[in-house]
Structures are given as structure tokens and as C-alpha cells.
C-alpha positions in Angstrom: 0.0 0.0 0.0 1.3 3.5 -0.5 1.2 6.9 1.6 0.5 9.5 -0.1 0.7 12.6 1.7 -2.6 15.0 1.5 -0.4 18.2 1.0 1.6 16.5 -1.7 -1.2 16.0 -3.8 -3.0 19.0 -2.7 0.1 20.9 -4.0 0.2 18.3 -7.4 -3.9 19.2 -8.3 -3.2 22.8 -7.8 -0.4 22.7 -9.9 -2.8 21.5 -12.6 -5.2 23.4 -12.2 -2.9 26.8 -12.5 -1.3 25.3 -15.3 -4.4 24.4 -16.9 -5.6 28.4 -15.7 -2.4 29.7 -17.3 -2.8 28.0 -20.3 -6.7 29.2 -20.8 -5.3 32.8 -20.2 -2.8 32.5 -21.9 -5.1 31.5 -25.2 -7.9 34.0 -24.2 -4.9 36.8 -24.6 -4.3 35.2 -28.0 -7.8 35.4 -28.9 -8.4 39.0 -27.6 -4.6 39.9 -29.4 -6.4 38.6 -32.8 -9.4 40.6 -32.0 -7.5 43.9 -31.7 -5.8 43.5 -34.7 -8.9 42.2 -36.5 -10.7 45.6 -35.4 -7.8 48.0 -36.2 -7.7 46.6 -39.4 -11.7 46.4 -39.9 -11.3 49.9 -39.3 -8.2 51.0 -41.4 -9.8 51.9 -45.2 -7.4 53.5 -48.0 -10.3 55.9 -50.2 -7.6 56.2 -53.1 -9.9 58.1 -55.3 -13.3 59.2 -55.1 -14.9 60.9 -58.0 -18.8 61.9 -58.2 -20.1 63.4 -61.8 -23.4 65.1 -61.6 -25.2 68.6 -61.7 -23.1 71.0 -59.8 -21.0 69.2 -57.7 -17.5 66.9 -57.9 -15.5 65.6 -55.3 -12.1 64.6 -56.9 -10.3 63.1 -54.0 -11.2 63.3 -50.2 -8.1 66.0 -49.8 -9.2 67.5 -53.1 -11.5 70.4 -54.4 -15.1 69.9 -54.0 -16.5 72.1 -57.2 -19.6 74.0 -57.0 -21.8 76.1 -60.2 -20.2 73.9 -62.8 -23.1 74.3 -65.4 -25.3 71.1 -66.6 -23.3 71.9 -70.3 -20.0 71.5 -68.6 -20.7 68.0 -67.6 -19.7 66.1 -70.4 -16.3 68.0 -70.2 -15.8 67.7 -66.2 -13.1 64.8 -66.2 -11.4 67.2 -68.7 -11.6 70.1 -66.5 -8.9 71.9 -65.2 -9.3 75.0 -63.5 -6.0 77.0 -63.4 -4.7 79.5 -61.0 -4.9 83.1 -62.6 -2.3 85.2 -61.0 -4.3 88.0 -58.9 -5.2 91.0 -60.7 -5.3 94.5 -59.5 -8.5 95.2 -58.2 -10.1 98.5 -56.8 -10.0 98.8 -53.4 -13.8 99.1 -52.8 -14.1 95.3 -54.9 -11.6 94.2 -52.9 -13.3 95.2 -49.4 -16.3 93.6 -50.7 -14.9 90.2 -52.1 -13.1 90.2 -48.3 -16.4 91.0 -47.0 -18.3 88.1 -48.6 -16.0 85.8 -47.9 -16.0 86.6 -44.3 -20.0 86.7 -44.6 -20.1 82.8 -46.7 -17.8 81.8 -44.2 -19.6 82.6 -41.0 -22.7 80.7 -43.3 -20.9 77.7 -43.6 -19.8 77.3 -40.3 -23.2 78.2 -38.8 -25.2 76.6 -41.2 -22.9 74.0 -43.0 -23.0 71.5 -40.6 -26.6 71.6 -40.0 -27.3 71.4 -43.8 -24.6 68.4 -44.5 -26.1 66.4 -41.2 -29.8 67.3 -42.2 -28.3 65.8 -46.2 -26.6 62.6 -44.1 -30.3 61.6 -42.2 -32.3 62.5 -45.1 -30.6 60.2 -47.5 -29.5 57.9 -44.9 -25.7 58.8 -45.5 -23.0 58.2 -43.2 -21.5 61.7 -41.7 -18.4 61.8 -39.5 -16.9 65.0 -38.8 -13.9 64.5 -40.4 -15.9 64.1 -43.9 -18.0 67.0 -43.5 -14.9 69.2 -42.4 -13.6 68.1 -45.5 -16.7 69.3 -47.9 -17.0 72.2 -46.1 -13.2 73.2 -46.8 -13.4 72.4 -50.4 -16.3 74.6 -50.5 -14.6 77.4 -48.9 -11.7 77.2 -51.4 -14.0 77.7 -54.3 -15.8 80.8 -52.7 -13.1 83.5 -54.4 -13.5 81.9 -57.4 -17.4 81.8 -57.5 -17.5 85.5 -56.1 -15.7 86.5 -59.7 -18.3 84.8 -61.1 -21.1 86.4 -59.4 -19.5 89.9 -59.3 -19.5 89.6 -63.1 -22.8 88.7 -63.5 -24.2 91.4 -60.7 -21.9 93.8 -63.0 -24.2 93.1 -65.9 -27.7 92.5 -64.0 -29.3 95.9 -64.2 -31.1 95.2 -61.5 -28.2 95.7 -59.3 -27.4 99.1 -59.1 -25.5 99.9 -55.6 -22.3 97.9 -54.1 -24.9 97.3 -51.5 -27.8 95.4 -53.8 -24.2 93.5 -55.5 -22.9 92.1 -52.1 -26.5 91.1 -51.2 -26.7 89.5 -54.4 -23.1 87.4 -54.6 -24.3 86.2 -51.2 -27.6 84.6 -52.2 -26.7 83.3 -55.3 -23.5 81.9 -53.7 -25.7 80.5 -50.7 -27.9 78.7 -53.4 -25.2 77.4 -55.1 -24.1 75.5 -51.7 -27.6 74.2 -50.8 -28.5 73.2 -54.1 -24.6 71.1 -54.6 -24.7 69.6 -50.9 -28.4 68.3 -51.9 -27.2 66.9 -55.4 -23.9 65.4 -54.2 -26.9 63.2 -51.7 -28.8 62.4 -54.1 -26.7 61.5 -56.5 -24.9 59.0 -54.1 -28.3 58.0 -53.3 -29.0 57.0 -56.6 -25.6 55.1 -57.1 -26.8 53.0 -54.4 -29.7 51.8 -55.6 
């Protein structure tokens, strides 16, 4: 018959039992290890190029230039399109104050109202909207706003219903303001419609 001792096998079962412990923890840390990486990678998307062609809106890239007021004729040429940068040219002080002015006055609009708008977009066509993408728009807009206030000054220049610097501003401003609304709502419903 043998002895065994009731502390020596005490000690031998928990022995076990930590090594079979150590052994679950150690493959639950394996498991929650492949998790992480699963999820950081889940997570990690390269948008190499993103182009949207319709009405009066296209995005070229996510760090490029978000165009507004391209004309419904201008759409067959918009992969074409290249919009180059005219050197400044001397304008009169008074123009000047004004086109600083508007800018000023859009930009205030598109922070107060931009975000509101582009979330309003997002629910109503069931669009995802992180900050970071709507930052994005709203800075691609802003770049174009010098570019569409040369458009609009000309075209105040030869509305003869705009008389006073006054009536002009007034009228850059809304047609600029449309132009925003009306592009935010196409770029929607154009991704909409690719979804479909």
C-alpha cells in the first residue's frame, strides 16, 4: 500500500489546475490579441480616389477640391476640367473690401449653417457623416468661394437690376448661398442614386 501525503497532492492538483488556468489565459490573450488587430484593421480603409459626376458638384479626391456652379453643359467636359490659377489681378479697393467681405459673410454661413445642412443631407438620404468628412466638404467649398464671387461679381456687374455695391454684395451672397444648398443636396442624391 502506498502513503501518499494529502499536502503533496494537494500541492500536485493545484499545480494543474494553475497550469491548466495559465494555459486558458494564456489562449484567451491570443484570442483577444487577434481581435485587436482584427478591429484595427476592420477599421483601417485607403479611399484612393473618389470621384462623383453630376449637376453641380464633384468631389475629386477626399483631400481634393469639392467644385460648385459647374453648369449642366460643362458636364460632359468635367473629367477634362482643369481650373487653373490666374495670378491676382489688381482690383479696386472698394471690390476688394467687398470680395473680403463676402468671404467673411459665406464663411460665418458655412460654419453656422454648413454643418446643420450636411447632417440634415446625411439623415435624409440615410448617409454616413463623420466629422472629419464633412470638415472636408465644407473646406473644399470654402476654397471655391473666391472663385465663385468672380463669377457672381461679373454677373451682378451686368444685372441691371443691381445698381448699388450694396444690392451686389446682397446678391453674390444669395446666389452663392444657393449654389451651396443646391450642390450639398445633389452630391446626396446623386450617391443616393448610385446605391440603388
Amino acid at each position: 500500500m502506498r502513503y501518499t501525503d494529502p499536502w503533496s497532492e494537494y500541492l500536485s492538483q493545484l499545480q494543474q489546475y494553475v497550469e491548466q488556468q495559465t494555459k486558458k489565459l494564456e489562449q484567451l490573450e491570443a484570442r483577444v490579441h487577434k481581435l485587436e488587430n482584427d478591429q484595427t484593421n476592420k477599421h483601417h480603409t485607403t479611399i484612393e480616389k473618389l470621384e462623383y459626376n453630376f449637376d453641380q458638384l464633384k468631389i475629386e479626391r477626399l483631400d481634393g477640391t469639392l467644385h460648385i456652379g459647374i453648369s449642366p453643359d460643362d458636364l460632359s467636359k468635367i473629367d477634362d476640367v482643369a481650373f487653373p490659377q490666374s495670378p491676382p489681378t489688381s482690383i479696386p479697393n472698394n471690390q476688394s473690401a467687398m470680395k473680403h467681405q463676402l468671404i467673411a459673410d459665406l464663411d460665418i454661413y458655412l460654419n453656422e449653417q454648413g454643418p446643420h445642412l450636411l447632417q440634415q443631407y446625411a439623415n435624409n438620404y440615410n448617409y454616413p457623416m463623420n466629422d472629419s468628412f464633412q470638415a472636408l466638404m465644407l473646406d473644399d467649398v470654402r476654397k471655391q468661394l473666391p472663385e465663385r464671387i468672380k463669377y457672381y461679381e461679373e454677373e451682378a456687374h451686368n444685372n441691371r437690376h443691381v445698381t448699388t455695391e450694396k444690392d451686389s454684395r446682397h446678391y453674390i451672397f444669395d446666389q452663392i448661398k444657393r449654389e451651396i444648398d443646391y450642390s450639398l443636396k445633389k452630391f446626396f442624391e446623386q450617391d443616393q442614386s448610385k446605391g440603388e
